[in-house]
C-alpha positions as CSV (number, residue, x, y, z in Angstrom):
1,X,85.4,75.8,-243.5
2,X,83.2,78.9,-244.1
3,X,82.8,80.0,-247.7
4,X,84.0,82.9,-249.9
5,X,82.4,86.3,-248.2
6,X,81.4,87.5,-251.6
7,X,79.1,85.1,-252.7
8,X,77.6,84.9,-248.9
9,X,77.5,88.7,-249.2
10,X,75.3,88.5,-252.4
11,X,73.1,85.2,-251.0
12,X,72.2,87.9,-247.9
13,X,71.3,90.6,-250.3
14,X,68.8,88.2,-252.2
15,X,67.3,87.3,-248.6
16,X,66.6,90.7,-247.2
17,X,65.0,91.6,-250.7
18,X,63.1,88.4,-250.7
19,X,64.9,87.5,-254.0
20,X,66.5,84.3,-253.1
21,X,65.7,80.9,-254.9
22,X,64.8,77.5,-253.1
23,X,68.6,76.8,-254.0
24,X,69.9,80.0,-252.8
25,X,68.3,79.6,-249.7
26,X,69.6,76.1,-249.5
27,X,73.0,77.3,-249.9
28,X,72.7,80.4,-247.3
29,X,70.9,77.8,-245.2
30,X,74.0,75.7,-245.2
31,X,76.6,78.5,-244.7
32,X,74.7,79.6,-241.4
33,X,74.3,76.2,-240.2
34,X,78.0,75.7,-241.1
35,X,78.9,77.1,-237.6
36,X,77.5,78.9,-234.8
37,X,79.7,81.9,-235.9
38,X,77.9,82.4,-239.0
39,X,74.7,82.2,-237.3
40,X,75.6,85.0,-235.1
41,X,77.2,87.1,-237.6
42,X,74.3,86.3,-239.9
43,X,71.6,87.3,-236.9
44,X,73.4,90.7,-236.7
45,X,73.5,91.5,-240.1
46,X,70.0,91.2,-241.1
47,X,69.6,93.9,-238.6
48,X,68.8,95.9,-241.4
49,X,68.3,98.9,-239.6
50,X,71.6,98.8,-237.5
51,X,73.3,98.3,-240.7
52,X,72.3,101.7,-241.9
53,X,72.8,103.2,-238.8
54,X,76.8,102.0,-239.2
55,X,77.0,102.7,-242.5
56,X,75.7,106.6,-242.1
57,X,78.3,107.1,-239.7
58,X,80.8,106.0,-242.3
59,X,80.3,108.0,-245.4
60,X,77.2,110.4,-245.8
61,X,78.7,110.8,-249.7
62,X,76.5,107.5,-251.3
63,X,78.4,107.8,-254.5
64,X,82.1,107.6,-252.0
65,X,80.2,104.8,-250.3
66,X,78.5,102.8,-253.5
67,X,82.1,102.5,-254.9
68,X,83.6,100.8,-251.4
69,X,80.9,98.1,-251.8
70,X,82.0,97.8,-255.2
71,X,85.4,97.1,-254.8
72,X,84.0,94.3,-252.0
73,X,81.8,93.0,-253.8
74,X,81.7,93.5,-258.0
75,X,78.9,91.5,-258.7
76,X,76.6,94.4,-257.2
77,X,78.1,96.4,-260.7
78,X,75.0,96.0,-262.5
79,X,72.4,95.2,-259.5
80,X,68.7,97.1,-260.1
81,X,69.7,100.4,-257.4
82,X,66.8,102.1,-259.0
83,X,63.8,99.8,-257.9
84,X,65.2,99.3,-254.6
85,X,64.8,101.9,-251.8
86,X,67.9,103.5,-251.1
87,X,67.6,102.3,-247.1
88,X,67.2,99.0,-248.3
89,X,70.6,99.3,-249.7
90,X,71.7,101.3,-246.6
91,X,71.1,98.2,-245.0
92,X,73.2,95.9,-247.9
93,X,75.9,98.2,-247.5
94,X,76.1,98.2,-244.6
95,X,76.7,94.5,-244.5
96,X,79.1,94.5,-247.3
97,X,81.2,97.2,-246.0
98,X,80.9,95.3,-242.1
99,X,82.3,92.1,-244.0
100,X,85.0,94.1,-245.9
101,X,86.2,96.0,-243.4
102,X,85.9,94.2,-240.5
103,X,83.1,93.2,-238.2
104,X,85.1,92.5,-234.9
105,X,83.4,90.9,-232.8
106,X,82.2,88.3,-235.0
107,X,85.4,87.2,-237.0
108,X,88.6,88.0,-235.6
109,X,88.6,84.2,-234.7
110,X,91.7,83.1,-233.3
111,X,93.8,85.6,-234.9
112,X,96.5,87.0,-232.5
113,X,95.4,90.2,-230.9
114,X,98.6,92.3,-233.0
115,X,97.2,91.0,-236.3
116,X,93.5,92.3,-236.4
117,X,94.5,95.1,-238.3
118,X,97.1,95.5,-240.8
119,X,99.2,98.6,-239.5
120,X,101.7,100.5,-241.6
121,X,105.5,101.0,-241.0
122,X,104.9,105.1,-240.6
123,X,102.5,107.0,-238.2
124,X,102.0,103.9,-235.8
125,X,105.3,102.4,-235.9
126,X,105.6,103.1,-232.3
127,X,103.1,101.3,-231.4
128,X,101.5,101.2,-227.8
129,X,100.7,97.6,-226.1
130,X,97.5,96.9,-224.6
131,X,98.1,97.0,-220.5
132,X,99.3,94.7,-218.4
133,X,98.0,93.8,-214.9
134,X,94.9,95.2,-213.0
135,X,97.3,98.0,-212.0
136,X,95.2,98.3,-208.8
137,X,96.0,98.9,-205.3
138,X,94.5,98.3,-202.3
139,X,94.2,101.0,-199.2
140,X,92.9,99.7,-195.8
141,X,91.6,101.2,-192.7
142,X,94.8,102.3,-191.4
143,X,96.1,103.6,-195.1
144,X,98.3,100.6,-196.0
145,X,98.3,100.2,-199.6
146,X,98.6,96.9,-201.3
147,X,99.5,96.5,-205.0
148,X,97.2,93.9,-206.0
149,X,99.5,92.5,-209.1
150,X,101.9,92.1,-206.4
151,X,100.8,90.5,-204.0
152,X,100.3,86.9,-203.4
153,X,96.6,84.8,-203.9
154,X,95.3,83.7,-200.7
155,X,94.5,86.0,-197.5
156,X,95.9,89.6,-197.8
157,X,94.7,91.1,-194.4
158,X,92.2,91.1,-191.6
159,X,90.0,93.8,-191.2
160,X,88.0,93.4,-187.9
161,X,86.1,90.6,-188.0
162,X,86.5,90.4,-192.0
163,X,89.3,88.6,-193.8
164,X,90.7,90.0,-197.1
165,X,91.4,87.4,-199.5
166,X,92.7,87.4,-203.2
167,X,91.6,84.8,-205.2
168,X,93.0,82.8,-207.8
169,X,91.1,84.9,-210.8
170,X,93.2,87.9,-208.5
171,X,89.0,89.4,-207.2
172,X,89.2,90.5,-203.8
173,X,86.7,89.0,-201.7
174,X,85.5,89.9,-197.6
175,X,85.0,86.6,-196.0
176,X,84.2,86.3,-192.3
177,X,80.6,86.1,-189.9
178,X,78.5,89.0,-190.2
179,X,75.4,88.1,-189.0
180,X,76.4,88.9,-185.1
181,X,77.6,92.4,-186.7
182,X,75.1,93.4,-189.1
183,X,72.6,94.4,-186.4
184,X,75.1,96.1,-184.1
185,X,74.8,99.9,-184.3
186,X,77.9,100.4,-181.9
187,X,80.1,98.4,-184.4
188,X,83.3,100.7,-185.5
189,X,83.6,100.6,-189.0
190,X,86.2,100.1,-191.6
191,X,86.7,101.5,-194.7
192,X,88.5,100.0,-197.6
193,X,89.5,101.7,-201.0
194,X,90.2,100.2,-204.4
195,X,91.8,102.4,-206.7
196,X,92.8,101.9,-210.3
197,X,94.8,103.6,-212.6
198,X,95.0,104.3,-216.3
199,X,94.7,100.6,-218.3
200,X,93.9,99.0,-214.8
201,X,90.5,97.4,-214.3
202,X,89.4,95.3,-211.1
203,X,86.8,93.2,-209.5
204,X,86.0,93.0,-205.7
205,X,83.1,90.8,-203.9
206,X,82.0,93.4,-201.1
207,X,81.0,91.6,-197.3
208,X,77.7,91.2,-198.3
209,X,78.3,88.9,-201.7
210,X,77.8,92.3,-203.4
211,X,80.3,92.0,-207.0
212,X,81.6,95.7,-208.3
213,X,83.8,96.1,-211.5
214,X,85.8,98.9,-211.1
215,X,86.7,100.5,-214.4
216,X,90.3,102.3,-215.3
217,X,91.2,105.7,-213.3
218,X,88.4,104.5,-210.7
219,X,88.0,104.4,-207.0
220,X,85.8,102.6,-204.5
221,X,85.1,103.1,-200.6
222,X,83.3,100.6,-198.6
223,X,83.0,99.3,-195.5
224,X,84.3,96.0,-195.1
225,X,81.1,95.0,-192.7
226,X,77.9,96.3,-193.5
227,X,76.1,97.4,-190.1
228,X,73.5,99.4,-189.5
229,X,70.2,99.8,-191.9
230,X,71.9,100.8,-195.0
231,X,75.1,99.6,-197.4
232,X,76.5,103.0,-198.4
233,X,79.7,103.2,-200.7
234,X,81.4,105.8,-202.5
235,X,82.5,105.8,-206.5
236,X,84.7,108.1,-208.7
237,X,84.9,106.9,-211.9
238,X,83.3,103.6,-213.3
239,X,81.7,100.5,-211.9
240,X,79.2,98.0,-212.7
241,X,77.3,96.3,-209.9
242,X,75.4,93.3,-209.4
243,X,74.3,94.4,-205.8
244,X,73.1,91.7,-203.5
245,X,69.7,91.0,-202.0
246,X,69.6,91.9,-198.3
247,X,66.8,92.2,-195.7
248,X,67.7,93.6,-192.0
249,X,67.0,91.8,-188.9
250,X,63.1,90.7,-188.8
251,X,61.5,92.7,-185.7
252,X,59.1,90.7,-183.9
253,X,55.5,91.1,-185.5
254,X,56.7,93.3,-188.7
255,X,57.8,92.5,-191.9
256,X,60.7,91.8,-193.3
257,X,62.5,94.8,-194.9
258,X,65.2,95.4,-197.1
259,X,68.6,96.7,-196.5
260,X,69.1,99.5,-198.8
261,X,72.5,99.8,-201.2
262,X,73.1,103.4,-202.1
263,X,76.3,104.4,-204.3
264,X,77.2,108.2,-203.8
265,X,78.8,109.8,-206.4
266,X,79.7,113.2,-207.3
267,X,76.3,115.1,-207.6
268,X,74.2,112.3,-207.9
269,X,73.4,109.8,-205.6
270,X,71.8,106.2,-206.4
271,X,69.2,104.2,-204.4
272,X,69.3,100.9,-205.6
273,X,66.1,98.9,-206.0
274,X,67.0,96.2,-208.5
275,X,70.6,94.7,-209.0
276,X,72.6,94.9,-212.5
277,X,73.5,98.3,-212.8
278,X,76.3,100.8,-214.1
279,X,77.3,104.5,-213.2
280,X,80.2,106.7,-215.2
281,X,81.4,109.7,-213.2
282,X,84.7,110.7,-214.6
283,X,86.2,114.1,-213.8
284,X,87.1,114.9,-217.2
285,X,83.2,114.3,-218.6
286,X,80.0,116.4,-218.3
287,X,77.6,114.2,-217.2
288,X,77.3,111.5,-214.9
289,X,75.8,108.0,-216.2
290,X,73.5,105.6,-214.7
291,X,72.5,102.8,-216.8
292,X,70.2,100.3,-215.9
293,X,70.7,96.2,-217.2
294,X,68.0,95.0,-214.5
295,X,66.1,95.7,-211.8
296,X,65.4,99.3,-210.7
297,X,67.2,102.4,-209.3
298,X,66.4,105.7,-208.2
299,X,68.6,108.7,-209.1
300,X,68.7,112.1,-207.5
301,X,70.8,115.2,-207.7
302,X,72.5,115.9,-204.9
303,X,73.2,119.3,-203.7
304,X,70.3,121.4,-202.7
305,X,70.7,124.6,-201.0
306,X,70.0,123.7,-197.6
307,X,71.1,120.9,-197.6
308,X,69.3,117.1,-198.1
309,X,68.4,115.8,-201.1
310,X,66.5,117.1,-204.0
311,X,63.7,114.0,-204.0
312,X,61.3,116.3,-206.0
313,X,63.8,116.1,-209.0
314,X,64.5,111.8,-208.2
315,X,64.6,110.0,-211.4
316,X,63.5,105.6,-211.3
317,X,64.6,103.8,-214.3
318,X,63.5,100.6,-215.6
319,X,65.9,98.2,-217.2
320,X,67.2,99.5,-220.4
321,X,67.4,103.6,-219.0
322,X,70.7,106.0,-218.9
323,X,70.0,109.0,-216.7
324,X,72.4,111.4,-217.4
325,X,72.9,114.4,-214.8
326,X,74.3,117.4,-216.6
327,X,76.9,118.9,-214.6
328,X,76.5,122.2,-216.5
329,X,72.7,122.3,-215.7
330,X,72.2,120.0,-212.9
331,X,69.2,118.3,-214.7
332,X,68.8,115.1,-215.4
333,X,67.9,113.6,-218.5
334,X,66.5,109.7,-218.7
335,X,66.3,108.1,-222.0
336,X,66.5,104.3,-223.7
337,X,69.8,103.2,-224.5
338,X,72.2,100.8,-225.6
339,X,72.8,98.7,-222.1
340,X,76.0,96.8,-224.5
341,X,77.5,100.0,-225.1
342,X,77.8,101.2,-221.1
343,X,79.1,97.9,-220.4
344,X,80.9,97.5,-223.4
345,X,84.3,98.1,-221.2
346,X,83.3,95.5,-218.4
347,X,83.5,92.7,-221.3
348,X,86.7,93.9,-222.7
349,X,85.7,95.5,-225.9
350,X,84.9,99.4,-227.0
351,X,81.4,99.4,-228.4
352,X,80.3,103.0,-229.9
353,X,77.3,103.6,-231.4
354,X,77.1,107.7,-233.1
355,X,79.6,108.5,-230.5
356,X,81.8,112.1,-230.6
357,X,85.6,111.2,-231.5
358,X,86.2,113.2,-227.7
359,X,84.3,110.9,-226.7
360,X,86.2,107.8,-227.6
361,X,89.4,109.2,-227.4
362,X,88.8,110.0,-223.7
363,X,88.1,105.7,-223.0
364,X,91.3,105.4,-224.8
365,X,93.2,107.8,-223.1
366,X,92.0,106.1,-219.8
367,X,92.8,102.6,-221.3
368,X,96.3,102.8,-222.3
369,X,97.8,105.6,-220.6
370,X,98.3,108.2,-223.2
371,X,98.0,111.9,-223.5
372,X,95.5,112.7,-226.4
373,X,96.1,115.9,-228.4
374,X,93.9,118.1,-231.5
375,X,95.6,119.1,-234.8
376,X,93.6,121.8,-236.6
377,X,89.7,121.3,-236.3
378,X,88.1,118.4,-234.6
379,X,86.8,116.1,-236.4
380,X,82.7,116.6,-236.1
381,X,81.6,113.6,-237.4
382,X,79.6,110.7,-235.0
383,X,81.3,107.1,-235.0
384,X,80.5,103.5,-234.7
385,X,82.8,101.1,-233.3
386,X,82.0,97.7,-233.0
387,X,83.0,94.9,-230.8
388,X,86.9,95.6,-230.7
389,X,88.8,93.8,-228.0
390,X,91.0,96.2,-225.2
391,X,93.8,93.7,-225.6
392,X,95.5,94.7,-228.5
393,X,97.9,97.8,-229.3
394,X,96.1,101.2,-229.6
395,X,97.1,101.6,-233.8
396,X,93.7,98.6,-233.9
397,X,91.3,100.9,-232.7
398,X,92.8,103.6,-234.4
399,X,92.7,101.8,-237.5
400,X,89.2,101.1,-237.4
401,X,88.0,104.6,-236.9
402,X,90.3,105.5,-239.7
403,X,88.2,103.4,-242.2
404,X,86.0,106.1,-242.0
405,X,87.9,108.4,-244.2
406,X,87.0,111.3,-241.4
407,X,89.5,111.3,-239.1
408,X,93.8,110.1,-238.8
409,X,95.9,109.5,-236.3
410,X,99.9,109.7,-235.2
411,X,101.3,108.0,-232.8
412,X,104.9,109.6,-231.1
413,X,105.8,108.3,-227.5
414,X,102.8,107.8,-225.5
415,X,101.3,111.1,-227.8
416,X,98.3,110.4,-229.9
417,X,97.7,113.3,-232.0
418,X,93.7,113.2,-233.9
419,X,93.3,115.2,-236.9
420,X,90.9,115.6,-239.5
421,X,91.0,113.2,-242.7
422,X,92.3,115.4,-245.7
């Protein structure tokens, strides 16, 4: 059984200052040895600097903030502030207000998903329920569509020579012989689409062992046989891939070479050299998103006056990149980023780090199917979110961003009206 958080709290605090005695150490030692949860929660807290990062993003007034920590924790009342730097305590606060308040991902346990968050009996007592389902349908060549909550596991259809079948998990796989078809250039193709809608999500194994996630309010056309020299599909919306390794057909006395996967999306189109990868290309966003987990991928811009593609302007990441294509300026911008934060919504949980509160409110519009509306003026401030699950009623998130003190929330019908905290 794990101990009191207080006196944990204040064993941590002695640690990152280099403070701690042979028996405090002793006694932290056995706390994070006491499970593998409290080594992991302990691993992320003594990211010192993260800490500060969350904790700027929940109070910029120190004072506001130093009296939080001291409800949490009251043996900090007479602690030395002056000879310690106040990042250092950026960092210490930032733990004690993450243990206070709530670090997600780490100790919600097996709590049932309603009872993360206390919620009270007035703005949120019409509560909205996670989703239900994949609510995704499938369209085939000849514009059938096929709810796949519906329908049964086993084989759906038969596409040429491919079979559709929905497995057990409900993924959508293309099983059949391709290697007499690969090659064949006279081959008439199919073309499948996925779509999803708001709260749906859904994962489909392409015909060439290719996986794609499709995120909420998403669509994805493919062929359902991949012949010719390239693997071309088309993406509005979300998706992560883990793209496939394929070489064509070896010609005799040249080397082998590699079948290409490109994903075309609005304005941008991807050349994929590597495999883990995710691209964001919503409607209702300005930019379009490529992040790289690993391998490598080439970017480019798509529309040129007269015609082709703009190579000059082609961006390759490394594992670890975003580019982002401004659809305002057509540029695009590659930087590091956060690869658990783009992905964040694959793993079922919202991860923000400094994020806009449009931002946000946007994923959670697509998530549970609501209409998002501003009172008065927007809250400008950036916000931090950490590790909470998409499987619980909307008040949770809500709540959590309302810990901030910078923003509120009501909740009428399927309304969600974001004002600024008074």
């Amino acid at each position: 059984m794990r101990k009191p958080l207080h006196p944990i709290s204040s064993l941590i605090i002695k640690h990152l200052e280099g403070k701690a005695s042979a028996e405090e150490k002793q006694a932290l030692d056995s706390w994070i040895n006491d499970s593998a949860e409290n080594q992991e929660l302990f691993d992320e807290l003594c990211d010192e600097y993260r800490m500060s990062e969350d904790l700027s993003t929940h109070s910029e007034d120190k004072k506001a903030t130093w009296a939080k920590i001291l409800t949490l924790a009251p043996e900090l009342q007479d602690a030395p502030v002056k000879q310690i730097s106040w990042m250092r305590y950026a960092g210490v606060a930032g733990i004690l207000l993450l243990i206070g308040l709530g670090v997600w991902y780490f100790n919600t346990g097996n709590k049932p998903a309603g009872q993360l968050v206390q919620t009270g009996n007035g703005r949120f007592k019409n509560d909205i329920p996670a989703p239900v389902g994949t609510n995704a349908t499938l369209v085939l060549a000849d514009g059938k569509q096929i709810n796949l909550d519906a329908v049964n596991n086993g084989q759906v259809a038969d596409q040429g020579a491919m079979q559709v079948v929905k497995q057990e998990d409900g993924t959508i796989e293309y099983r059949g012989s391709t290697q007499s078809t690969e090659s064949n250039q006279n081959l008439a193709v199919l073309y499948n689409t996925i779509q999803t809608n708001k709260g749906g999500r859904y994962k489909i194994v392409l015909a060439d062992n290719s996986i794609v996630w499709l995120n909420a309010v998403s669509s994805l056309k493919y062929p359902t046989t991949f012949p010719g020299e390239d693997r071309v599909v088309e993406l509005t919306g979300e998706a992560y891939f883990e793209v496939a390794k394929s070489q064509l057909p070896k010609k005799p006395g040249a080397a082998a070479k590699r079948r290409p996967f490109i994903v075309k999306v609005n304005g941008m189109q991807v050349d994929v050299l590597g495999t883990h990868f995710n691209v964001m290309s919503y409607n209702d966003e300005s930019a379009i998103r490529t992040t790289l987990l690993e391998g490598s991928v080439r970017v480019t811009p798509v529309p040129v006056s007269g015609g082709g593609l703009a190579a000059q302007r082609s961006q390759l990441l490394s594992p670890g990149q975003q580019a982002t294509l401004s659809l305002k300026t057509d540029q695009v911008k590659v930087t590091e980023t956060d690869t658990e934060e783009a992905v964040a919504w694959k793993n079922e949980v919202f991860v923000y780090s400094s994020s806009p509160i449009e931002n946000i409110m946007r994923e959670v519009a697509r998530n549970y199917d609501v209409e998002v509306v501003y009172e008065g003026a927007r809250p400008t401030d950036k916000f931090n979110v950490m590790g909470v699950p998409r499987n619980v009623p909307v008040s949770q998130i809500l709540k959590v961003l309302e810990l901030t003190d910078k923003v509120r929330f009501e909740i009428e019908g399927r309304k969600i009206t974001v004002k600024r905290a008074s």
